[in-house]
Steps between C-alpha positions, in 0.01 A plus 500: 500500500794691480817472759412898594106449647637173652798697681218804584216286604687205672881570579494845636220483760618145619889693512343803697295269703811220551773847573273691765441150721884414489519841614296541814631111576879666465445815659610515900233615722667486796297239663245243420206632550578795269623263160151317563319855508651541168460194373120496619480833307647386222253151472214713574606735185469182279164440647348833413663492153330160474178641569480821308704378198367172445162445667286810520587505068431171510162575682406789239642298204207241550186538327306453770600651859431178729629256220824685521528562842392058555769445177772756683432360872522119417884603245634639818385203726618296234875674516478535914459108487746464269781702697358275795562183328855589364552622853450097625650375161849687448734426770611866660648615829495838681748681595388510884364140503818182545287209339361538099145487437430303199597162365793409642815544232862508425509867463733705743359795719626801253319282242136476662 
């Protein structure tokens, strides 16, 4: 596999992806409410890419329609209980909360 298709099919969605959530995290609303609009707009954007780029393909990839839609249904379970289980594994604080979530650890506030 050359360096190119790696940087094309890996590297430049994740930097498009990783650059427009630090910017509507960055960016000054004015209040609250408005920087969670945009961040709410922003998640649900991943969501709908996640469902027309990579399941409904995934659905008409399969051979057989409710095969791929069981195969496709249980892969994203899978990954929602995976996120779930880092979620309780990884320690991690938010920025509005004062006490880490997690396993407790050495690590500094800028650092969870």
């Amino acid at each position: 596999m050359t360096f190119a298709l790696i940087f094309f099919m890996l590297i430049l969605p994740w930097m498009a992806t990783f650059s427009g959530s630090m910017l509507g995290l960055k960016i000054n609303m004015g209040s609250q409410n408005r920087q969670n609009m945009i961040l709410g707009f922003a998640a649900g954007i991943m969501v709908a890419a996640t469902i027309w780029s990579l399941l409904i393909p995934a659905f008409q990839e399969a051979d057989n329609p409710v095969q791929g839609a069981i195969i496709s249904s249980v892969g994203f379970l899978m990954g929602c209980g995976l996120i779930l289980l880092l979620d309780h594994l990884m320690p991690h604080q938010h920025p509005s909360e004062d006490a880490p979530e997690g396993p407790s650890s050495g690590l500094s506030r800028p650092m969870l």
